[in-house]
N, C-alpha and C positions, 0 to 999 in steps of 0.2 A: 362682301357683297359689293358687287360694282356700282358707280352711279350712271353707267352709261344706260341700262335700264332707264333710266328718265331721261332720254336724251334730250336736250332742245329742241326748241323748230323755229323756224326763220318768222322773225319778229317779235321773239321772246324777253328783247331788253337785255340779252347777256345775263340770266338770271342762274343761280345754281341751284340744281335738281335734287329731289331725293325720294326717293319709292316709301312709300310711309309701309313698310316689312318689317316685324318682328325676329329674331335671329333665338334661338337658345343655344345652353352651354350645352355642346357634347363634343367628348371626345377630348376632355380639357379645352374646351371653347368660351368666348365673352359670352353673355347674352346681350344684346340689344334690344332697347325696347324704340317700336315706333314711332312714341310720342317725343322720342329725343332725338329721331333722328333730322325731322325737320323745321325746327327753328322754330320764335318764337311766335310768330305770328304778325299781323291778319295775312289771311288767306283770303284769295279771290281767285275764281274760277276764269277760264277763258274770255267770256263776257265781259269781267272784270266782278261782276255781283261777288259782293261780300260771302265769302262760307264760314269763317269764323276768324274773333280777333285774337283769340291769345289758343294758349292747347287749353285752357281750362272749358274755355266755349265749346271748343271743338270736339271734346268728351263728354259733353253734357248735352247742350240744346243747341245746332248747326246748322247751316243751310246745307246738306246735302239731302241731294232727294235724284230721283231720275231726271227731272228738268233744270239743274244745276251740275249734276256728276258729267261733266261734260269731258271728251277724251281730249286729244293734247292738241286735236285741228278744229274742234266748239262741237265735234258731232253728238247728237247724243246716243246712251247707250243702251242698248235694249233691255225694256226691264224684266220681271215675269211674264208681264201677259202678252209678251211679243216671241216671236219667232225669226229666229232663234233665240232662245233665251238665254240672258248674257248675265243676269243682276248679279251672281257670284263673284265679288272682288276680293282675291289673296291680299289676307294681311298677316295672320299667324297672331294676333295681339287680341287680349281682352278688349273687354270695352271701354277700361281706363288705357288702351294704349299699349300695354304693358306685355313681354312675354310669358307664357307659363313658364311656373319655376318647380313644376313638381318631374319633371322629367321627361312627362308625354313628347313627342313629336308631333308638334301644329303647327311646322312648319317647311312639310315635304323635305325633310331632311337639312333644313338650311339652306331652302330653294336649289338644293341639287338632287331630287329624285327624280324621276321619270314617271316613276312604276306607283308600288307601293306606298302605303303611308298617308298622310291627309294635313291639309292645312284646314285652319280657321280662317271664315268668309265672312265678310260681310253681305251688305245688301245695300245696294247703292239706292234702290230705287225706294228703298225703306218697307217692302212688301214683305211679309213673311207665311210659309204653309198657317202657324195662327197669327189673331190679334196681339201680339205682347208686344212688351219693348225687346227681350232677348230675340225675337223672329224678326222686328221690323230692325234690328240694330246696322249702322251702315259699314260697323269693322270687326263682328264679330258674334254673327248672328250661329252659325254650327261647324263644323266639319266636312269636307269635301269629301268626296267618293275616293278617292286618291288622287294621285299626284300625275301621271300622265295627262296627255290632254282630252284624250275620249272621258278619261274618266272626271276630267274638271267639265266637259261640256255635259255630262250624264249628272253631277249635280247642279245643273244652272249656270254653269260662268263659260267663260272662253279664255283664263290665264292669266285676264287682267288684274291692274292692282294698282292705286290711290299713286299720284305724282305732286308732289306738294314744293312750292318755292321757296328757297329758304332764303331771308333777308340779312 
């Protein structure tokens, strides 16, 4: 997986980027898990407002919410009850972070499908169809309709997916 997916933007401090994505092993593949791919922490949003200080934060009790998940120019992003509805964010990882190791594909093929297949989403805006924590989770609330992007916008997202800076 490239880091060019998290590109910079001008003003960013020279900072190094990383897509917080889950990878599994197929095909004789690593797995990678999210929660290692971006560092150790604090985290702060565009704004600069704290999201979390270490990854233990960040998997437990976080500042992400829809008034926080802000995209990589401070905008925010549409949650459920807006139109279009965006809240769907590809990560492919449990809600420890971590990728499935049972063999499934949650992860659009190792972010190279188009078609077929589904990743695991969270929910930026922390809204879910019920009340729970699995519905309201910000990286790992269900499964995507598949992997194209009609079908990421037919379960709620637009493709996007969490850019965290690694110190």
């Amino acid at each position: 997986m490239s880091e060019a997916e998290c590109a910079p933007v001008a003003g960013d401090g020279g900072k190094t980027w990383r897509a917080y994505l889950s990878t599994t092993a197929q095909a004789g593949g690593k797995t990678v898990h999210a929660r290692e791919r971006i560092g150790k922490g604090p985290w702060h949003n565009f704004e600069g407002r704290l999201i979390a200080r270490n990854v233990e934060e960040l998997h437990s009790i976080n500042g992400i919410n829809r008034m926080t998940a802000l995209t990589e120019r401070g905008g925010i992003v549409n949650g459920r009850a807006d139109a279009p509805k965006r809240h769907d964010i590809l990560t492919g990882s449990t809600p420890e972070g971590r990728a499935l190791e049972n063999g499934k594909d949650t992860t659009c093929g190792n972010w190279t499908k188009s078609g077929a297949g589904a990743a695991l989403v969270g929910h930026h805006d922390r809204w879910g169809l019920r009340d729970d924590e699995p519905s309201r989770s910000w990286n790992s609330s269900h499964p995507s309709r598949g992997c194209s992007q009609d079908n990421l916008k037919a379960s709620g997202g637009d493709g996007l997916f969490y850019c965290f800076a690694v110190r």
